[in-house]
C-alpha positions as CSV (number, residue, x, y, z in Angstrom):
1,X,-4.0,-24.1,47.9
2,X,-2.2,-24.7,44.5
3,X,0.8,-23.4,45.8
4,X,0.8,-26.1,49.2
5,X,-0.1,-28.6,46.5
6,X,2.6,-27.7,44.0
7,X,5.1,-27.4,47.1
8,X,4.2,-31.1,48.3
9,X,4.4,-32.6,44.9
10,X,7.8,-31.1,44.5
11,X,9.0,-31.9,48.0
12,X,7.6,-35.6,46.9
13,X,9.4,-36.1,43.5
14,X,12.7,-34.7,45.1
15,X,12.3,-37.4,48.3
16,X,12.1,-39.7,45.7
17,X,14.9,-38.7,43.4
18,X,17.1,-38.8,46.9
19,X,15.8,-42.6,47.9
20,X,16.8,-43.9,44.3
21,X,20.3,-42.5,44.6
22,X,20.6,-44.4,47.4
23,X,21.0,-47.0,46.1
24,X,24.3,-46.3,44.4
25,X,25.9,-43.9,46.7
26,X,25.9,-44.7,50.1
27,X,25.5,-41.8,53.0
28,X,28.7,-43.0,54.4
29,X,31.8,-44.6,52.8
30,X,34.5,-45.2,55.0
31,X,38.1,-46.7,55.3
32,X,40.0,-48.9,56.8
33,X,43.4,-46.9,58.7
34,X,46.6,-49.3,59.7
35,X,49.4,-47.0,61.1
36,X,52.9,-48.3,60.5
37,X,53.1,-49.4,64.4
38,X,49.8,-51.0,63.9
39,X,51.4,-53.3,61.3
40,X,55.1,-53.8,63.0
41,X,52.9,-55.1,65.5
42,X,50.8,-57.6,63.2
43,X,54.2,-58.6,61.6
44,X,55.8,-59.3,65.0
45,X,53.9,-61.9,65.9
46,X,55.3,-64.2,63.4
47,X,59.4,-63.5,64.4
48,X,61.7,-64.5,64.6
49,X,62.0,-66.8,61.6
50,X,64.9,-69.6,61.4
51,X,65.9,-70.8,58.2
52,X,68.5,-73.1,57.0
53,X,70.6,-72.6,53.3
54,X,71.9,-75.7,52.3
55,X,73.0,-76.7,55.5
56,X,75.7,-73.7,55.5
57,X,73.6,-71.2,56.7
58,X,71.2,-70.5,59.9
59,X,69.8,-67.3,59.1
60,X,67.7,-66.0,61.9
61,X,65.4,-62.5,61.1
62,X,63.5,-61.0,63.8
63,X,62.5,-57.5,65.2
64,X,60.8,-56.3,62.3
65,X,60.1,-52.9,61.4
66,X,57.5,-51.7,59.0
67,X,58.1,-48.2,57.4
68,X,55.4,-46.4,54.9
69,X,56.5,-44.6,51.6
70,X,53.0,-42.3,50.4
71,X,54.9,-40.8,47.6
72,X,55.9,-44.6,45.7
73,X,53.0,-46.1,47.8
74,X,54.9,-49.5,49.1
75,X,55.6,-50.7,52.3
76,X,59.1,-51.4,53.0
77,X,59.9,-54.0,56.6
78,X,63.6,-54.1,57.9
79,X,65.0,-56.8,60.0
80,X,67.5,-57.8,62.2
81,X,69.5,-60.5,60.5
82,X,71.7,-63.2,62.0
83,X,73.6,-65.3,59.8
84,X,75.5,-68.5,61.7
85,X,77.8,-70.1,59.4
86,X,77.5,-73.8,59.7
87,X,81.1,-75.1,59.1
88,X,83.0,-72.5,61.6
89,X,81.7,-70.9,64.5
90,X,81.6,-67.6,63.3
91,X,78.4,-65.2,63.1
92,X,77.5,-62.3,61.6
93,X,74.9,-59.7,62.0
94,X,72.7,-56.5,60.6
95,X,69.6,-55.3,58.7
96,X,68.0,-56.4,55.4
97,X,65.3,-53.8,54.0
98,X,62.6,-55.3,52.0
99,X,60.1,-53.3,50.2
100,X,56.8,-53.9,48.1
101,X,53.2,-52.6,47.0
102,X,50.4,-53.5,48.8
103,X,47.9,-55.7,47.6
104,X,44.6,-56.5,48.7
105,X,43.2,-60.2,47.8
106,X,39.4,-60.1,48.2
107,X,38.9,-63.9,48.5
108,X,41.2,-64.5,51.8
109,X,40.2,-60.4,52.8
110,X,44.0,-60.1,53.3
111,X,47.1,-57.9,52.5
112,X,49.7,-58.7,51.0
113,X,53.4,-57.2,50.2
114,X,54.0,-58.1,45.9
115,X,56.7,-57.4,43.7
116,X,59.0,-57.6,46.8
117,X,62.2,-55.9,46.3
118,X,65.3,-55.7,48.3
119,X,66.2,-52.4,49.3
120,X,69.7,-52.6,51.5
121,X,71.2,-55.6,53.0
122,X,73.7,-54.0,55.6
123,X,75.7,-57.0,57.5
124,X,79.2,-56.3,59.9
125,X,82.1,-57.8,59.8
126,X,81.3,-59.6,56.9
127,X,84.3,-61.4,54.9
128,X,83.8,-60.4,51.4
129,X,84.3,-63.6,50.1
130,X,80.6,-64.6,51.5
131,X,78.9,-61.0,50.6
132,X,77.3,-62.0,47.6
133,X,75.8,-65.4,48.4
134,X,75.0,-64.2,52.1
135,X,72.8,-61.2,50.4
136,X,71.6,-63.8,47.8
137,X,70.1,-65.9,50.4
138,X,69.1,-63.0,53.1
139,X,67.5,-61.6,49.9
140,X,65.5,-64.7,48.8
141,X,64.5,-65.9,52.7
142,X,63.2,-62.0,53.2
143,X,61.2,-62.3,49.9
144,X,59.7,-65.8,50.7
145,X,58.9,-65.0,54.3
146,X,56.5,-61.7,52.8
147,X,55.4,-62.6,49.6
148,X,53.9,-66.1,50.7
149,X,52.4,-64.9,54.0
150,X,49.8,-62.1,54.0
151,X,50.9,-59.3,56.5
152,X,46.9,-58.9,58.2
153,X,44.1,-60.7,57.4
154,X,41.0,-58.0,58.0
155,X,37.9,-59.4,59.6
156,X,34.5,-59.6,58.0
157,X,33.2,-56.5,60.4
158,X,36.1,-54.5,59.4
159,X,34.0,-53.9,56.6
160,X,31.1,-52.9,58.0
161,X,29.8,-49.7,59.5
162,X,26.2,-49.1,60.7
163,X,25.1,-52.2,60.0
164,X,25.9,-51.9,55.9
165,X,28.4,-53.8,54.6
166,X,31.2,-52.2,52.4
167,X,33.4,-53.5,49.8
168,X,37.0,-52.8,49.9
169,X,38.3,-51.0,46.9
170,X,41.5,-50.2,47.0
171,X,44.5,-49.7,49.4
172,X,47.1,-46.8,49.4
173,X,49.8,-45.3,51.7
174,X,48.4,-42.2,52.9
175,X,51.1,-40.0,55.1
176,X,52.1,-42.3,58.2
177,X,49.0,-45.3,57.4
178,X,48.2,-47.7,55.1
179,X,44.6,-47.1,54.0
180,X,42.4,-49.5,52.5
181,X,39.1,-47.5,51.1
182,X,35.7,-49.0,51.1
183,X,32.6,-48.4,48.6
C-alpha cells in the first residue's frame, strides 16, 4: 500500500513538472516552407514593371526568377530587362541578377529582400558607350523595385497550428526553400 502510494505521489509531482514546462516549450514548433517556385510565383504577380530614367530610358523588367543560395543564405531574383532608348529607336535586351538576405518585419508579418546587391547585369548588343549608365540605372530600378516592396506578406493563420499561435523567429535558406521558423 506504501508502495501504490509512493508510486502515485511520484507519477503526480512528475505530471506536474511536465504541465509547468509547458508553458515554455511548446509540444509542437513548426515552420513556415516557401520553395523558390512558390516565391517566383508571389513575385510574378507584380511584373512587368515600366520605368522611365530621365526621360532617356524605358526600362521594362519582367519574368522574374527567384533562385535560393543556403550556403550565403540570400535570395537572389533575375529578370528579363528591356531597355528602349528614348531619343532613337533602338532597344536592347537581357538579364539583371539581384541578390539580398531575407528579412522578416514582424509589424507588416512580411519578407523582405535587404542589403540588395547586384549580382550580373548581362545586356546584347549593347553600345559601350551606354554600358555604364544603362547598368547604373538597371541596377538602381532593380534595387528600388525589391527593397521598397516586401516579396510575401504571410497571413495571421500562417502562424498558427492547432489552434496555438506561434511567433516567427527567424528565416533562413534551407536547400531549395526559404524557411521562416516559429517558437
Amino acid at each position: 500500500m506504501m508502495n501504490a502510494l509512493c508510486r502515485n505521489a511520484a507519477l503526480t509531482l512528475a505530471a506536474i513538472f511536465l504541465l509547468a514546462g509547458c508553458g515554455s516549450v511548446p509540444f509542437v514548433s513548426g515552420e513556415v516552407r516557401m520553395s523558390a517556385g512558390e516565391l517566383t510565383d508571389k513575385l510574378a504577380k507584380r511584373f512587368p514593371m515600366d520605368k522611365t530614367v530621365a526621360g532617356l530610358l524605358d526600362v521594362t523588367l519582367a519574368q522574374p526568377k527567384v533562385i535560393l543560395s543556403e550556403p550565403n543564405n540570400r535570395i537572389a531574383a533575375e529578370f528579363y530587362v528591356n531597355v528602349k532608348l528614348a531619343l532613337t529607336s533602338k532597344q536592347v535586351s537581357g538579364t539583371v541578377t539581384v541578390s539580398g538576405r531575407p528579412e522578416y518585419v514582424p509589424e507588416s508579418r512580411a519578407l523582405y529582400l535587404r542589403d540588395a546587391k547586384i549580382d550580373k547585369v548581362r545586356m546584347e548588343n549593347m553600345p559601350d558607350a551606354l554600358s555604364a549608365a544603362l547598368a547604373k540605372s538597371v541596377s538602381a530600378i532593380s534595387r528600388e523595385v525589391l527593397e521598397d516592396k516586401p516579396l510575401h506578406t504571410f497571413k495571421p493563420e500562417d502562424f498558427t497550428k492547432y489552434g496555438v499561435r506561434y511567433t516567427p523567429e527567424r528565416i533562413v535558406v534551407r536547400g531549395d526553400h526559404l524557411v521562416l521558423a516559429l517558437k
